[in-house]
C-alpha positions, 0 to 999 in steps of 0.5 A: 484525515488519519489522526496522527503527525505525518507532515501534515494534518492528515496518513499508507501501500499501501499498497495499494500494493499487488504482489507478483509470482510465477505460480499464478497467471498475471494478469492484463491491466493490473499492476501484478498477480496475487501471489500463492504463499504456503499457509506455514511459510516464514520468514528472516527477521533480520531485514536488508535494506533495498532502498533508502536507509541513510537517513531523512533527506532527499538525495537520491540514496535517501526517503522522508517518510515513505509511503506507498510501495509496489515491487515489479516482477524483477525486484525493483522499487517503486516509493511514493516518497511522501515528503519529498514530492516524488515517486523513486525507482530503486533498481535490485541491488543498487545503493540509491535511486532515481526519480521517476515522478514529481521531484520538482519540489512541492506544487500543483503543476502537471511536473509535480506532486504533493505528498504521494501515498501511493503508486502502482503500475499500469502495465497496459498502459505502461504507466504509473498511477500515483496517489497525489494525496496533496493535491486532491487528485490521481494522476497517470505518469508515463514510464517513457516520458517522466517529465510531467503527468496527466490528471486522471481523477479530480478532488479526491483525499486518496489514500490508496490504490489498486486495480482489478483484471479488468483495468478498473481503478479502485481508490480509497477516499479519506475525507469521504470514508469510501473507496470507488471504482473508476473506469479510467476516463469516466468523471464519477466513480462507483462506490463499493466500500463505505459511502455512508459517512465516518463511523464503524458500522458494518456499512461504514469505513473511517479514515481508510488507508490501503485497498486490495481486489482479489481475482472476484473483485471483493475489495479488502480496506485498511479501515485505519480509526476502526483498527480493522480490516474489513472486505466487501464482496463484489456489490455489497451494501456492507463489509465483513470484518476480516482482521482486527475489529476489536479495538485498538490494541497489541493482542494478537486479536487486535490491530492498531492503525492497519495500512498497507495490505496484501491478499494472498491466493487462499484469502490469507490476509498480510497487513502493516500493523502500523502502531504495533510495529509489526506484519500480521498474517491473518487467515480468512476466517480466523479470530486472531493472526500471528506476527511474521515481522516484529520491531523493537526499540532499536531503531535503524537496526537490520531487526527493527520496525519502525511504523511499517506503511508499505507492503508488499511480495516479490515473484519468490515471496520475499516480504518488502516493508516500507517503514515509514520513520526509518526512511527506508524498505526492508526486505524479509527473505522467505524461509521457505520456498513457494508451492 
């Protein structure tokens, strides 16, 4: 459980969050395709917000502390609105959204959810796949019928989501310090990053928050109290730490509560510095990153960060930030044109 107040004991995007573009192939079950971003692309530092922005509250132009966020091939939102019980579509252009999932106060029933960190969409199945951190569990939403979900995985402390080419699930556990690999239907997952219990050895995660699987189905974690990134190749018995792993810090060397993270084509890792206000692009390989997006201490402005959560890129390469205590998403238009 993340060692900070988020509404609950326990904290990110999370991504899991995929990204979308025209440059690569898509792919069949997954929620989108890895993105191609040139190595000196940049981007605005003034935001504009795309969903929420008016203040805590849960009318539907509003978010309380957003989690999770995935951006769809024609620019709409999707939040898994962590206080209000709910996951929120926010179409492109629009001032307030609608309820997608959950909504129906907080509860354990089939019709709602339980403080969601998470969602992606399974596009084979035309579906929803949600975090319901709450409730210990991952649920299946379907976009044609929303009025209730299916329970899909059992007693898991979830934090974040992805799922590979293959249609497998990834799942990062907070309580257990690993993310598993889960055939949808099956009743015990495999592990493949951590499971050797909270700590931060090379074989070990603690508190993880977002998972990413790139196209050989290596898993990169947010590994939120080791204030790093690590990446575990397919069947490995430990990771590599690939951004961060200095301890807690502002230095362009160091991360501080790492969430939501995005892969990009070359391996270049984008992640939500979480307590450093701030987006960091890390190439792999690379001892230190360098900053995209910075807040400052205006909050609410069109150039603040506020304790980003939510990650995630667009068809274009434009950058959406989910903040999680200006109860709003940003995006950062792209400066320069994708390759």
């Amino acid at each position: 459980m993340c060692q900070f107040n988020l509404g609950i004991s326990t904290t990110t995007t999370i991504g899991t969050t995929t990204t979308a573009t025209t440059t690569t192939s898509t792919t069949t079950a997954a929620s989108s395709s890895i993105i191609n971003i040139p190595p000196d692309a940049t981007w605005a530092q003034h935001g504009v917000v795309v969903a929420g922005g008016n203040g805590q509250g849960q009318e539907f132009n509003q978010l309380y502390t957003p989690h999770g966020l995935y951006v769809d091939e024609d620019q709409t939102v999707f939040i898994a609105d962590f206080d209000n019980h709910r996951v929120m579509e926010w179409k492109y252009g629009t001032t307030s959204g609608q309820v997608v999932a959950g909504g129906n106060g907080e509860g354990n029933r089939l019709n709602q959810l339980d403080k969601p960190t998470d969602v992606i969409i399974d596009k084979e199945t035309n579906s929803f796949i949600i975090c319901d951190h709450g409730n210990r569990r991952v649920v299946r939403w379907s976009r044609r019928d929303q009025t209730s979900g299916q329970i899909i995985i059992s007693d898991v402390e979830c934090w974040g989501l992805a799922m590979d080419d293959n249609g497998l699930l990834y799942v990062s556990d907070q309580e257990k310090s690993e993310v598993r690999r889960w055939r949808i239907g099956e009743t015990n997952g495999t592990v493949v990053a951590g499971g050797n219990g909270n700590g931060d050895q090379l074989d070990q995660l603690s508190e993880p928050t977002h998972v990413f699987v790139d196209r050989d189905h290596s898993v990169f974690v947010s590994d939120f109290v080791n204030h790093r990134v690590m990446k575990w190749v397919k069947d490995a018995k430990e990771g590599i730490v690939v951004a961060g792993g200095q301890g807690r810090g502002n230095s362009l060397s160091q991360l501080d509560g790492p969430f939501a993270l995005v892969v990009d084509q070359s391996s270049t890792i984008y992640v939500a510095d979480f307590w450093n206000d701030r987006v960091m692009r890390w190439p792999m390989g690379a001892t230190q990153g360098s900053i995209i997006v910075i807040g400052n201490d205006q909050v609410g402005e069109a150039n603040s960060l506020a304790n980003p959560v939510g990650l995630s890129f667009d068809r274009q390469g434009n950058l959406y930030v989910d903040e999680h205590f200006n109860e709003r998403v940003q995006r950062f238009n792209i400066e320069a044109p994708l390759t």
